[in-house]
KOLDRENVEX-292410 format. One record per residue: residue in three letters; x, y, z of N, C-alpha, C, O in turn. Coordinates in steps of 0.05 Angstrom, whole numbers, plus 5000, padded with zeros to 4 digits. Each point is the difference from the previous one (the first is absolute). Example, Ala and Ser with C-alpha at 12.3 -4.5 7.8 and 13.67 -1.06 7.14 Angstrom:
REM residues 2
 code  n_u  n_v  n_w ca_u ca_v ca_w  c_u  c_v  c_w  o_u  o_v  o_w
  ALA 5264 4886 5156 4982 5024 5000 5018 5024 5000 5021 5000 5013
  SER 4972 5021 4973 5016 5024 5001 4985 5022 5014 5010 5022 5004
//
This chain:
REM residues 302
 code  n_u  n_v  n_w ca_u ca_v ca_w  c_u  c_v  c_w  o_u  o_v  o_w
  UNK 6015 1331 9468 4979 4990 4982 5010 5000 4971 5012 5019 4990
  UNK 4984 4968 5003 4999 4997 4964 4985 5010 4988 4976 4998 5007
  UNK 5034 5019 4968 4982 5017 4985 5001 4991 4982 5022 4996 4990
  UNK 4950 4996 4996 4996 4985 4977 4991 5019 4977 4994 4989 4980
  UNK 5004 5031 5020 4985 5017 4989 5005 4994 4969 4982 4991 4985
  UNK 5048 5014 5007 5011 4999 4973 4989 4969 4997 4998 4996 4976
  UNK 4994 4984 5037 5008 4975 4978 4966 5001 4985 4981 5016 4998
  UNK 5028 4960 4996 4964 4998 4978 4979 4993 5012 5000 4983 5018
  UNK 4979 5029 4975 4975 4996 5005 4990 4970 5009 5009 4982 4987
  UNK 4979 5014 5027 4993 4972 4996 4971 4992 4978 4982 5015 4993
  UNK 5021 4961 5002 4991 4996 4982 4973 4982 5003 4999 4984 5018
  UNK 4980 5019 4966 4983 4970 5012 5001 4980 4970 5005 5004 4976
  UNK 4986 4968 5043 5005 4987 4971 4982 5002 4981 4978 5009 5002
  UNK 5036 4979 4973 4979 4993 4979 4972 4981 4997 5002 4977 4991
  UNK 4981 5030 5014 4973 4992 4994 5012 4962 4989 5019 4995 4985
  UNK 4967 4991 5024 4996 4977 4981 4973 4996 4978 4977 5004 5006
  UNK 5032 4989 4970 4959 4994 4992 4989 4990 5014 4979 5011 5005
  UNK 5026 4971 5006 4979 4984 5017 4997 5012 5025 4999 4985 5020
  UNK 4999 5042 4984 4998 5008 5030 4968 5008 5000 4985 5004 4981
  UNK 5012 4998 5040 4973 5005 5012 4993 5016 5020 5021 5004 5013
  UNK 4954 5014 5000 5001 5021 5016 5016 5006 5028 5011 5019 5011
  UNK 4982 4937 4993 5012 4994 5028 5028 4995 4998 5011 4989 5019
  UNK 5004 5018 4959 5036 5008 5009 5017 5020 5005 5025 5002 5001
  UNK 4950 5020 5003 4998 5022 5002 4998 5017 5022 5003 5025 5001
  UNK 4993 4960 5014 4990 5005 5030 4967 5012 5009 4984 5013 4987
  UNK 5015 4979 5034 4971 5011 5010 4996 5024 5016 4987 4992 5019
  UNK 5017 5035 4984 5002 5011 5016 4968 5017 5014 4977 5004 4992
  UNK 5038 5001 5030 4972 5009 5015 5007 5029 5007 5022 5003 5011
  UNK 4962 5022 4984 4998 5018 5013 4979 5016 5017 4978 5006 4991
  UNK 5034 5001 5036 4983 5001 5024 4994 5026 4999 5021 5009 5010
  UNK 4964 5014 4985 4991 5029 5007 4989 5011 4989 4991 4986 4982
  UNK 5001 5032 5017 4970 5021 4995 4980 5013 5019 4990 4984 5016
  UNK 5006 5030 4985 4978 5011 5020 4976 5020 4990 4996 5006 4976
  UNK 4994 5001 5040 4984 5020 5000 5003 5016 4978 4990 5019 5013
  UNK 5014 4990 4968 5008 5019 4979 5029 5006 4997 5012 5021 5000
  UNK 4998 4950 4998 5020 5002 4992 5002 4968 4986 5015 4981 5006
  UNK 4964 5019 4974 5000 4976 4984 5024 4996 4975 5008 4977 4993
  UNK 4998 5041 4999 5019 5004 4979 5025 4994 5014 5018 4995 4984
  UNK 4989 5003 5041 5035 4990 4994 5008 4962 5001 5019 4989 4989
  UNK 4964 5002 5022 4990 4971 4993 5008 4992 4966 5021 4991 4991
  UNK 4959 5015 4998 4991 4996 4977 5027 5010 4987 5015 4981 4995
  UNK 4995 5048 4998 5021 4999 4988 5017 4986 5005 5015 4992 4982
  UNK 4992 4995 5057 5030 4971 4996 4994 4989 4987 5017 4993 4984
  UNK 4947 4994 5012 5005 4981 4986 4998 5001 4968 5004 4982 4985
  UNK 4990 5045 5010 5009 4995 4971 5026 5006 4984 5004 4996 4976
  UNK 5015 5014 5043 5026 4998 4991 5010 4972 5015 5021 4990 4992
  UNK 4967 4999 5027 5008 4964 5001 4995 4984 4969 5013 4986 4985
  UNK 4967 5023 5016 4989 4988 4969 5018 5008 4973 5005 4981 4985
  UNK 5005 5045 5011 5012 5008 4978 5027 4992 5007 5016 5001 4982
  UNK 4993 4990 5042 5028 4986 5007 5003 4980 5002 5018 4989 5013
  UNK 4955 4994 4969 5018 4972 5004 4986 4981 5009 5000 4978 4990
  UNK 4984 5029 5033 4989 4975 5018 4981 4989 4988 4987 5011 4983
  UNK 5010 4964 5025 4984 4977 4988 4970 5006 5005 4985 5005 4981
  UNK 5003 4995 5054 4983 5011 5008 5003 5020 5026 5021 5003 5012
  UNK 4952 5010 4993 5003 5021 5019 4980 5000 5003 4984 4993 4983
  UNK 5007 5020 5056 4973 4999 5006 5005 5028 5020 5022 5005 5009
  UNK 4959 5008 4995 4995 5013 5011 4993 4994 5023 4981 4986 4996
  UNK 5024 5017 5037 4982 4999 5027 4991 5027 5002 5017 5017 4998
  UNK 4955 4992 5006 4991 5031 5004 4986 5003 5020 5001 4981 5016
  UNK 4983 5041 4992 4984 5001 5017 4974 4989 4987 4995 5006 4976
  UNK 4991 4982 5035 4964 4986 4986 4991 5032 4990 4999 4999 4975
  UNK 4996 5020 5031 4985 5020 4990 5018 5013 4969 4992 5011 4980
  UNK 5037 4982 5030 5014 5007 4977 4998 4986 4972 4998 5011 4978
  UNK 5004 4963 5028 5008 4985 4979 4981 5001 4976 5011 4991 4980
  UNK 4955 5020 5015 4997 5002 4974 5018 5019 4975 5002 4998 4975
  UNK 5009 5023 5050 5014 5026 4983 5022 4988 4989 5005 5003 4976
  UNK 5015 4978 5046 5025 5002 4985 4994 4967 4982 5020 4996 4986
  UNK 4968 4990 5012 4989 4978 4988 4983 5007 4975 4993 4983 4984
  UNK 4998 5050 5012 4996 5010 4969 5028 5018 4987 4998 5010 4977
  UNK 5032 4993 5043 5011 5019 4982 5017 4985 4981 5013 5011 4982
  UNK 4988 4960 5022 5012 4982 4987 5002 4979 4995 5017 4990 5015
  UNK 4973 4990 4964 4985 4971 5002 5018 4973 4996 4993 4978 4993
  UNK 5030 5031 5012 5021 4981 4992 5003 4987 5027 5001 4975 5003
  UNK 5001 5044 5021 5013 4990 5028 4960 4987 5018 4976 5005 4997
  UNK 5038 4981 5015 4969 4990 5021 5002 5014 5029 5021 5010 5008
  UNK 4955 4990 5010 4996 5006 5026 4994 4993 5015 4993 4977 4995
  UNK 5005 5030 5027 4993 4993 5023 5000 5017 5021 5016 5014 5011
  UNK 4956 4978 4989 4986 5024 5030 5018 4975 5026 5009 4977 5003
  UNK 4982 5060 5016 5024 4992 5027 4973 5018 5019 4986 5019 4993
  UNK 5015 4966 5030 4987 5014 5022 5007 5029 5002 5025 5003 5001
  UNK 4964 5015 5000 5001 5024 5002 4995 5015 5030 4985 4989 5016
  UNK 5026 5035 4990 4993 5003 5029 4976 5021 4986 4988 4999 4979
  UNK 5010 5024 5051 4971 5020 4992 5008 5026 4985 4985 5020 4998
  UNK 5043 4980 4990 5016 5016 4994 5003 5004 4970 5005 5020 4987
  UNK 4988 4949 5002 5008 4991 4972 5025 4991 5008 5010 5019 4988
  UNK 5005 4972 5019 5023 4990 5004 5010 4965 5010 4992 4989 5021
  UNK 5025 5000 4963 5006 4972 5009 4998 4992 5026 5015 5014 5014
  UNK 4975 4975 4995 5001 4991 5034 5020 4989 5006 5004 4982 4983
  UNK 5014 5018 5035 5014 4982 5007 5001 4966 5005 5020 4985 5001
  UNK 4947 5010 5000 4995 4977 5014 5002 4987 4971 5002 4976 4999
  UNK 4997 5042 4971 5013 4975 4978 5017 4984 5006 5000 4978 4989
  UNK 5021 5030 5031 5022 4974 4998 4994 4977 5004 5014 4982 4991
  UNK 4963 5014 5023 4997 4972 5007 4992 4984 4969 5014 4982 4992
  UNK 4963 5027 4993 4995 4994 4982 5021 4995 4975 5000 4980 4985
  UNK 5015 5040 5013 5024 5009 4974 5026 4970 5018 5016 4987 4986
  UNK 4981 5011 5041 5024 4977 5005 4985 4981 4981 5014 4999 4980
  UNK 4963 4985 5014 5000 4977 4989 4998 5008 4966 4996 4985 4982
  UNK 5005 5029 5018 5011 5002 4970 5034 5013 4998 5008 5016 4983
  UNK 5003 4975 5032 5041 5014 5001 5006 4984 4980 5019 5011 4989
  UNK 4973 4963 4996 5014 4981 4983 4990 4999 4979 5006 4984 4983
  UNK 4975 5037 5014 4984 4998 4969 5012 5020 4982 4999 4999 4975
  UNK 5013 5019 5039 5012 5017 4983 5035 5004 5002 5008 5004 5023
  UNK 5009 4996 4959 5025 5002 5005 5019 5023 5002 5023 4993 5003
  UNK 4971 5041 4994 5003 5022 5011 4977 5018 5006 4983 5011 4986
  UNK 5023 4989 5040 4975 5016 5014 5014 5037 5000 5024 5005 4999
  UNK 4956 5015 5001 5003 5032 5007 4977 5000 5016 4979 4988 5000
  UNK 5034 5029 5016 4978 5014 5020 5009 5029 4996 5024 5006 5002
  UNK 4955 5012 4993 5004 5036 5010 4987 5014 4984 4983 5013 5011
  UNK 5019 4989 4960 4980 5016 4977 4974 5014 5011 4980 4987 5001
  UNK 5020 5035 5007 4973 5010 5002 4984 4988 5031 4976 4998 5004
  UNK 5042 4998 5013 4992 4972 5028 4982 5020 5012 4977 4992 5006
  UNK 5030 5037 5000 4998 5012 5018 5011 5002 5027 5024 5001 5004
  UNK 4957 5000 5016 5012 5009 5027 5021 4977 5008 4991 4977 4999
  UNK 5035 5025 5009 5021 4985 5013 4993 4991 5021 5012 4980 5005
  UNK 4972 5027 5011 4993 4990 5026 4971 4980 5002 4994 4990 5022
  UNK 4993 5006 4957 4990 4988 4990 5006 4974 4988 4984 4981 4998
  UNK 5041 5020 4993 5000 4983 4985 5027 4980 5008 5007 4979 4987
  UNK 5009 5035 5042 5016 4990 5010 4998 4964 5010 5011 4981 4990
  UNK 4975 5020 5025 4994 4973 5007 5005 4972 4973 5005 4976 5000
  UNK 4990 5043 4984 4988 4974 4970 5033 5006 4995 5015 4981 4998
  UNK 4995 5042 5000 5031 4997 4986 5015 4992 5018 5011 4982 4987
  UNK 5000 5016 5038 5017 4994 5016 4999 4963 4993 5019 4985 4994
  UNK 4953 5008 5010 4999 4966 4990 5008 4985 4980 5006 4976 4999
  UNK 4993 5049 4975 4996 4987 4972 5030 5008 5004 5013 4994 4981
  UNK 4999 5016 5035 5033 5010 4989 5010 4978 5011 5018 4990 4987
  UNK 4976 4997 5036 5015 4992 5012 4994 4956 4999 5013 4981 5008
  UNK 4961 5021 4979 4995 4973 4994 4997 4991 4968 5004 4978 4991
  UNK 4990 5039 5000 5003 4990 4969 5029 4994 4995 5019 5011 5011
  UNK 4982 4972 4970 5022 4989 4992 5009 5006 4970 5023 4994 4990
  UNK 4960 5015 4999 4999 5008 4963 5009 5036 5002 4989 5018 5013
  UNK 5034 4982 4970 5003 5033 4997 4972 5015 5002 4977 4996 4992
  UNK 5034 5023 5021 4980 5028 5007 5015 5025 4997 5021 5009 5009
  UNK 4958 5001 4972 5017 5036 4992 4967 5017 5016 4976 4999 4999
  UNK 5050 5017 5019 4976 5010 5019 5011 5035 4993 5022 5011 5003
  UNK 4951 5001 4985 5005 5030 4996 4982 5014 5018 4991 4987 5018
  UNK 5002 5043 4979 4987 5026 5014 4998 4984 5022 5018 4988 5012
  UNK 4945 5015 4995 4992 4993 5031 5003 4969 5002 4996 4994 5023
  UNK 5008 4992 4967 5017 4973 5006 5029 5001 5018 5006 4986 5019
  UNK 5008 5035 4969 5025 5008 5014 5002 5005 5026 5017 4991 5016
  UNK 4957 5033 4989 4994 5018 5020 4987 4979 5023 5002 4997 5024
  UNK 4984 4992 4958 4989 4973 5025 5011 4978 5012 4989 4986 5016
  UNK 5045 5011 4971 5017 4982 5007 5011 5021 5028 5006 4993 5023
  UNK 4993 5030 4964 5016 5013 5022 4989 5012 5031 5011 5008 5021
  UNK 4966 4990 4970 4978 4996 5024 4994 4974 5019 4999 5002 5025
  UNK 4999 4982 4963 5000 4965 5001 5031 5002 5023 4997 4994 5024
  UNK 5027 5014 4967 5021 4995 5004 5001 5019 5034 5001 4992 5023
  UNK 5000 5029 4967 4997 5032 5029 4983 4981 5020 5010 4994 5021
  UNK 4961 4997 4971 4983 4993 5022 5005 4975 5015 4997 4996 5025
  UNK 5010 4990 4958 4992 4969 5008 5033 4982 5007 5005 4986 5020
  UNK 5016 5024 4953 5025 4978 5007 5017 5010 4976 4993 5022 4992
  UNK 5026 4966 4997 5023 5014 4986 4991 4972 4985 4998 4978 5010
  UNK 4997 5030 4960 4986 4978 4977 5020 5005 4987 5012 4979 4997
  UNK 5004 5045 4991 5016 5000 4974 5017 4973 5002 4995 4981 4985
  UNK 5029 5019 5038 5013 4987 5008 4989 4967 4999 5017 4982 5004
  UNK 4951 5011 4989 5002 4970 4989 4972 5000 4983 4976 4998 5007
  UNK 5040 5005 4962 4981 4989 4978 4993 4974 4999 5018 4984 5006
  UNK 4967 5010 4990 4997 4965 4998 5013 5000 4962 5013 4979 4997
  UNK 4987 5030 4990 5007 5000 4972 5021 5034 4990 5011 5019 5011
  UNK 4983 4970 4961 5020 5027 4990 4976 5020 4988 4982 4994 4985
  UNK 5025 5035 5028 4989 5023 5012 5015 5027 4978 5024 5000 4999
  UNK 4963 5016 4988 4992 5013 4983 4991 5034 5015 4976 5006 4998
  UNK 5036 5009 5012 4996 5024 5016 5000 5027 4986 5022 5011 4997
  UNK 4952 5001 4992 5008 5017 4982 4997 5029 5003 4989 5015 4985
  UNK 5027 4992 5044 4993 5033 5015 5007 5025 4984 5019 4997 4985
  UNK 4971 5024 5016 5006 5017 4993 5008 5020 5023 4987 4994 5020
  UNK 5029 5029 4985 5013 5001 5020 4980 5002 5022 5004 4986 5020
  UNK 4983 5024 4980 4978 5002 5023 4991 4975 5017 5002 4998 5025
  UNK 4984 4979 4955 4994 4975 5009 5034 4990 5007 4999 4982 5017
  UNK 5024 5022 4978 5018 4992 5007 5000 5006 5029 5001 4983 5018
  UNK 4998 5050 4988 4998 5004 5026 4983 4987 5029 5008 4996 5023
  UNK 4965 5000 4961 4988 4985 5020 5011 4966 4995 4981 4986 5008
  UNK 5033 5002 4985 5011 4976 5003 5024 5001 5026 5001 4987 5021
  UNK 5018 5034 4967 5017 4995 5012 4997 5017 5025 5019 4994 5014
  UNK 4966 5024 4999 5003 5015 5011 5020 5015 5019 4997 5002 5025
  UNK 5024 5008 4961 5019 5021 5002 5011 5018 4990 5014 5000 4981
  UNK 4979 5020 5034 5001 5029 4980 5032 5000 4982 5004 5011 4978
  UNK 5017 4971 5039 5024 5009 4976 4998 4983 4972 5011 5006 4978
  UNK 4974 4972 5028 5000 4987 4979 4984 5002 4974 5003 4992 4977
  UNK 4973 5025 5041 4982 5011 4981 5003 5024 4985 4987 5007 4980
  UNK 5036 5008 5033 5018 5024 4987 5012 4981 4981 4986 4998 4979
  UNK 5032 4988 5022 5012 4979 4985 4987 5001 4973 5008 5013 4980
  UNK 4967 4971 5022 4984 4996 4979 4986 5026 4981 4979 4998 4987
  UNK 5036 5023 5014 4994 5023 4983 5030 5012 4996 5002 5022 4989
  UNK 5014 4969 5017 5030 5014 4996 5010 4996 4976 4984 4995 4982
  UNK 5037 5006 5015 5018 4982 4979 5005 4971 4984 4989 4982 5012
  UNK 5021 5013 4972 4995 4980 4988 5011 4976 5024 4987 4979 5006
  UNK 5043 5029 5008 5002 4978 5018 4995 4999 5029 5008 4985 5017
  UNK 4974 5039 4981 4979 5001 5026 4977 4980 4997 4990 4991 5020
  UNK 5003 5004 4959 4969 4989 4989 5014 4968 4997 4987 4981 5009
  UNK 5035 5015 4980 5007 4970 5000 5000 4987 5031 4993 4978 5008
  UNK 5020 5046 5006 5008 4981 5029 4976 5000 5017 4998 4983 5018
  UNK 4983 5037 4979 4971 4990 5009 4989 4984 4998 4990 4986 5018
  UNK 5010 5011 4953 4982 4969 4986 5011 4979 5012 4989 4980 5009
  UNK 5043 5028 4988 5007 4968 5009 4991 4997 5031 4995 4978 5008
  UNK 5002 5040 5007 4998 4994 5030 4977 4989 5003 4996 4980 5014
  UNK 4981 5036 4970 4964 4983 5004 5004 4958 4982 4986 4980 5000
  UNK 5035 5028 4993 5003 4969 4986 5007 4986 5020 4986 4983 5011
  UNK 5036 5024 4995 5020 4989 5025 4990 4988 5022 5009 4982 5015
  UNK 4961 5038 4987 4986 4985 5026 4987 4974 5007 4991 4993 5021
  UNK 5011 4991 4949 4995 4980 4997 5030 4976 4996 5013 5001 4980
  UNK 4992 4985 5035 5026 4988 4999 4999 4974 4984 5021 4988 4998
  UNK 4957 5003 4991 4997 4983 4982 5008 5002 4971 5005 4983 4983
  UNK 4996 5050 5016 5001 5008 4976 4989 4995 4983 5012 4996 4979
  UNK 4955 5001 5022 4982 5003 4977 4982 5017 4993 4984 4997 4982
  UNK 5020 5029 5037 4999 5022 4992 5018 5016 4985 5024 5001 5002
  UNK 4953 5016 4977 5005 5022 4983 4993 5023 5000 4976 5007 5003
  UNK 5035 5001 4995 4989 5044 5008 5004 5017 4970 5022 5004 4990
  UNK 4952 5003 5000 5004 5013 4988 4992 5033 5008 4978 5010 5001
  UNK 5043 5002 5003 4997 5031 5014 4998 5016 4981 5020 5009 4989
  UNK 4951 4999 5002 4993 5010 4967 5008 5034 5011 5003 5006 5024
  UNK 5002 5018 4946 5001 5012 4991 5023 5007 4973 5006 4983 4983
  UNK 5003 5043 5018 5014 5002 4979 5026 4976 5015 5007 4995 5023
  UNK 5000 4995 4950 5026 4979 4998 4988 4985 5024 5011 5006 5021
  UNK 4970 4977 4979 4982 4978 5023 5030 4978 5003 5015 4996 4982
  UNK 4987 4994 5040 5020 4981 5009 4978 4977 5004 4976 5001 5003
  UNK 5045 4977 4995 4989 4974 5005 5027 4988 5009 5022 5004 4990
  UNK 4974 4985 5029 5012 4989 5025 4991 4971 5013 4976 4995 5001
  UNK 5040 4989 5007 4993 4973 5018 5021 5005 5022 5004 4988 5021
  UNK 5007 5031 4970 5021 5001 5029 5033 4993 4995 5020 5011 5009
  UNK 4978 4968 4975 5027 4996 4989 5006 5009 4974 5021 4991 4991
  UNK 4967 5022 4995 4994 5003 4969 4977 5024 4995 4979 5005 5011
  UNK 5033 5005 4970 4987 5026 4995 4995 5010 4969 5020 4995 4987
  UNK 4961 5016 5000 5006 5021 4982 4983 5017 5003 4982 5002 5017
  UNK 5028 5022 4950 4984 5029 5009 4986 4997 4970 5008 4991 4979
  UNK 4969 5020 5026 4985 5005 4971 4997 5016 4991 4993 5019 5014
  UNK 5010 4984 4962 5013 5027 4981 4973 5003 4980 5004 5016 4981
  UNK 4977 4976 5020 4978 5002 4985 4981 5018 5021 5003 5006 5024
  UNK 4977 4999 4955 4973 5018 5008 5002 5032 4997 5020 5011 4992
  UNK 4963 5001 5014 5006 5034 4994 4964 5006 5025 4980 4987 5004
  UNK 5034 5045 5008 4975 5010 5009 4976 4997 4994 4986 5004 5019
  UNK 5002 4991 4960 4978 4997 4990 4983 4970 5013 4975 4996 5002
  UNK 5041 4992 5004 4990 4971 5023 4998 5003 5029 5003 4979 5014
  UNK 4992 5044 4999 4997 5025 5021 4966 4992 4992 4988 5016 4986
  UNK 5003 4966 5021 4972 5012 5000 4978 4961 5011 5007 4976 4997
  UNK 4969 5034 5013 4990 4983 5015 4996 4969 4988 4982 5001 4983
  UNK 5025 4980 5018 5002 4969 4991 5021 4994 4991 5003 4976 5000
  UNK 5017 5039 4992 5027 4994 4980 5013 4974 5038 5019 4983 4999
  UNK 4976 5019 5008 5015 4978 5026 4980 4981 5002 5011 4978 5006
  UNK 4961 5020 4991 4982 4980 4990 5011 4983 4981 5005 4977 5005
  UNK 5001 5035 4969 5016 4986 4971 5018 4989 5011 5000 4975 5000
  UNK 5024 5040 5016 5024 4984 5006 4992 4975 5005 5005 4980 4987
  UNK 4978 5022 5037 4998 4972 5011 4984 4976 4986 5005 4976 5003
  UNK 4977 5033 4983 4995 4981 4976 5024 4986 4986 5000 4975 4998
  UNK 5024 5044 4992 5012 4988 4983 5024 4985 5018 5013 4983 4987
  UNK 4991 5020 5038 5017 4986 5014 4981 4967 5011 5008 4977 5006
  UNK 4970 5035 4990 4984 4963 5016 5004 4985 4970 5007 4976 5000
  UNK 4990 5037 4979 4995 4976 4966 5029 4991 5006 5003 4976 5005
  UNK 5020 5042 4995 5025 4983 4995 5007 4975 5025 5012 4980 4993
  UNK 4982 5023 5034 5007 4984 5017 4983 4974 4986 5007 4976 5003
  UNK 4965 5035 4979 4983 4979 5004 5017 4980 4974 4992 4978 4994
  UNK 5028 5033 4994 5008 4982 4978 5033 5003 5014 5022 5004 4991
  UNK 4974 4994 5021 5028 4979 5002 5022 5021 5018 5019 4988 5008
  UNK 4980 5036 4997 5021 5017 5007 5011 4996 5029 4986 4982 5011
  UNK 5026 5024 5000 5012 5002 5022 4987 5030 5002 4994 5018 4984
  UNK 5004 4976 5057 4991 5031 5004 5024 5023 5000 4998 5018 5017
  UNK 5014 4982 4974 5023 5018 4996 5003 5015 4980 5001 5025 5000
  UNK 5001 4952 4975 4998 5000 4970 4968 5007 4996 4999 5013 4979
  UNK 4986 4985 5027 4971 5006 4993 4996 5031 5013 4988 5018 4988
  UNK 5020 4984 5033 5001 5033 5003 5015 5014 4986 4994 5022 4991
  UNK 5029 4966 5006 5021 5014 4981 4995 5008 4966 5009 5021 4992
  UNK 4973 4958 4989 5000 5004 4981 4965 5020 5000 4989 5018 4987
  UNK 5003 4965 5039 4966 5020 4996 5006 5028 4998 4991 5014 4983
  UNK 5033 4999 5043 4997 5022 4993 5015 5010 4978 4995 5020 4986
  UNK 5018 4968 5013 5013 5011 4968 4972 5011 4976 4996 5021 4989
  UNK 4990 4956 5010 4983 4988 4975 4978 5030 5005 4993 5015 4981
  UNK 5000 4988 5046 4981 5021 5002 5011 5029 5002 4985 5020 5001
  UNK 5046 4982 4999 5011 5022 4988 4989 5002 4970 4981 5011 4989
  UNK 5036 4974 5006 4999 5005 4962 4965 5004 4997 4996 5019 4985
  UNK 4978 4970 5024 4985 5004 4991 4985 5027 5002 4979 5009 4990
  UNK 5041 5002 5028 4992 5026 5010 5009 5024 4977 4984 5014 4988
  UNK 5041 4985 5010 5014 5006 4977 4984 5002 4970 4996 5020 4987
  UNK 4996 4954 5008 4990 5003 4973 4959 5005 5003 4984 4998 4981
  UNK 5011 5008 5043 4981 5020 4997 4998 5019 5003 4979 5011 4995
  UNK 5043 5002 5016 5010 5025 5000 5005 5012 4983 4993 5023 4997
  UNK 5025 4960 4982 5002 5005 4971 4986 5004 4985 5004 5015 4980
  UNK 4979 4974 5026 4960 4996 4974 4988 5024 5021 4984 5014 4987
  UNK 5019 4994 5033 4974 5015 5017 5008 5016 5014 4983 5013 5012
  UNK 5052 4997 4992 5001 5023 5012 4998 4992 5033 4978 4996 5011
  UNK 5049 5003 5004 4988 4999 5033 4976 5010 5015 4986 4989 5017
  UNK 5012 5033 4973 4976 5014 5016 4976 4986 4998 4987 4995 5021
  UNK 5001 4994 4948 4980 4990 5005 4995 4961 5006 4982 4984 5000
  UNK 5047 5016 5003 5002 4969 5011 4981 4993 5021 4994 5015 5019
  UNK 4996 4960 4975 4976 4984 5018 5013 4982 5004 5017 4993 4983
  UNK 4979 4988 5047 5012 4973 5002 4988 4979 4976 5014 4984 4989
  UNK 4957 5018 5004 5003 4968 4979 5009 5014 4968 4994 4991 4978
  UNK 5021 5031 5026 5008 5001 4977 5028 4981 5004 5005 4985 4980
  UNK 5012 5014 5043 5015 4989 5008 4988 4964 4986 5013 4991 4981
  UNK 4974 5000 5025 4986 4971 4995 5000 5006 4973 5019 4988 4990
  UNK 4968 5026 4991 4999 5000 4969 5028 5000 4989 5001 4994 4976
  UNK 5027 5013 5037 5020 4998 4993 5014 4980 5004 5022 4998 4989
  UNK 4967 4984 5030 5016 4977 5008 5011 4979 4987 5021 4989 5008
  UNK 4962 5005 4967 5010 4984 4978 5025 5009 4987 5018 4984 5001
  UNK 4986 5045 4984 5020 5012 4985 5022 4997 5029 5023 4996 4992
  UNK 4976 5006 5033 5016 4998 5017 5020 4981 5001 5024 5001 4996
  UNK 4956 4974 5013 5015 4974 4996 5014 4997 4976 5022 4989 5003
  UNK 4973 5018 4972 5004 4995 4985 5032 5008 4991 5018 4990 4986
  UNK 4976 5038 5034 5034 5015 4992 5017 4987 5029 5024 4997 5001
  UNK 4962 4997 5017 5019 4984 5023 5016 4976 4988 5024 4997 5004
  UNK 4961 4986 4981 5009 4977 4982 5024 5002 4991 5020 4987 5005
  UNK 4974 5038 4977 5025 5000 4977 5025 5018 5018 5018 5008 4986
  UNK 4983 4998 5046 5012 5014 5007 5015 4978 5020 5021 5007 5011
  UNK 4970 4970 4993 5003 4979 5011 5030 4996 4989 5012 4980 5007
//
């Protein structure tokens, strides 16, 4: 594999005057539950502070007044709910006739139960055609979807965005050496990632295998990220990620390069609230309040 790590950042382009919301992309994000309204809402407001043109929320119907007051920039949409508070599966039928209205889709933020929500992810992985960055129980429900029913990794309909942390890595791949793998060494953690990439032979999968020095991988290509500090150890900071990975696909990135500079970008933002706030009392949307000064030093590091 090729290690890209040293070269430069990728870059997005320059704004035209005459641009408008819709060159920006439309993105959709799918999750929330029961009292877990807040990880929704933060993707989409670090979607929003990264870039994207528009963004909508899919929630549960009982949810969506909460996360539709924590922020008035992004829009919603109630989703059938089961007796749980939780997305029903039988959204897919409904969410297929809207696959073309939006141009990067997430599923996982706050979804809840994986077994729940399998049915709707195995479909949307495997028939949508517009990038999808699938995190937490999005992950877990691919990997459920997959154990129960048929082996999905192996055919994305589009380019696929995987953002495990070692655990959700484990229930993907399900094997204990590989899931040892994914907590070892630096080139224990590369050749993992690349293997959950690998399983896709199209190669439009991307693995981002988060913790300290997070790898990003497609299988043939790799780097390590040298940003962030302990203080991003704490509940939503992987909500943010994925916000800031759906804005960049939505302007133009490759899923490679859009995982690659997101996680960079949400290192450094980690960093310079760490700086102003001390790790300990780091919060994920402090992460989002930093996102601007972020980009800003990614730019000039470009």
């Amino acid at each position: 594999m090729n290690d890209l790590t040293a070269r430069p950042l990728p870059r997005l382009l320059p704004r035209e005057l005459e641009s408008h919301k819709g060159d920006f992309g439309r993105a959709i994000i799918i999750g929330g539950s029961r009292g877990m309204a807040g990880a929704p809402a933060m993707a989409g407001m670090a979607c929003l502070r990264s870039g994207a043109g528009l963004v909508t929320l899919g929630v549960p119907e009982a949810t969506q007044p909460t996360v539709a007051a924590m922020c008035p920039a992004y829009t919603t949409m109630h989703l059938v709910e089961d007796d749980y508070g939780r997305i029903h599966w039988a959204n897919a039928t409904d969410l297929a006739a809207a696959a073309g209205d939006y141009d990067v889709w997430a599923v996982g933020p706050g979804l809840g139960s994986p077994e729940a929500a399998a049915p709707m992810m195995g479909r949307i992985y495997e028939e949508w055609f517009a990038p999808l960055v699938v995190d937490a129980d999005g992950l877990n429900g691919v990997a459920v979807f997959e154990e129960t029913r048929h082996a999905v990794l192996p055919r994305p309909a589009g380019p696929r965005v995987l953002t495990p942390h070692p655990g959700e890595y484990a229930s993907l791949v399900r094997d204990s050496g590989l899931a040892e793998m994914a907590v070892g060494g630096e080139e224990q953690r590369i050749e993992a990632a690349a293997h959950l990439a690998g399983r896709d032979p199209s190669g439009q999968t991307v693995v981002v295998l988060k913790g300290r020095h997070t790898v990003v991988t497609d299988g043939s290509q790799f780097t390590i990220n040298s940003t962030g500090n302990p203080g991003m150890a704490t509940g939503g900071s992987g909500d943010v990620l994925t916000g800031v990975i759906i804005a960049l696909l939505c302007q133009g990135l490759g899923a490679f390069d859009a995982a690659r500079l997101g996680v960079h970008v949400h290192g450094v933002a980690g960093d310079l609230a760490a700086a102003s706030l001390g790790q300990v009392s780091l919060i994920a949307t402090d992460l989002i309040d930093h996102l601007p000064a972020a980009f800003q030093q990614a730019a000039s590091e470009a």
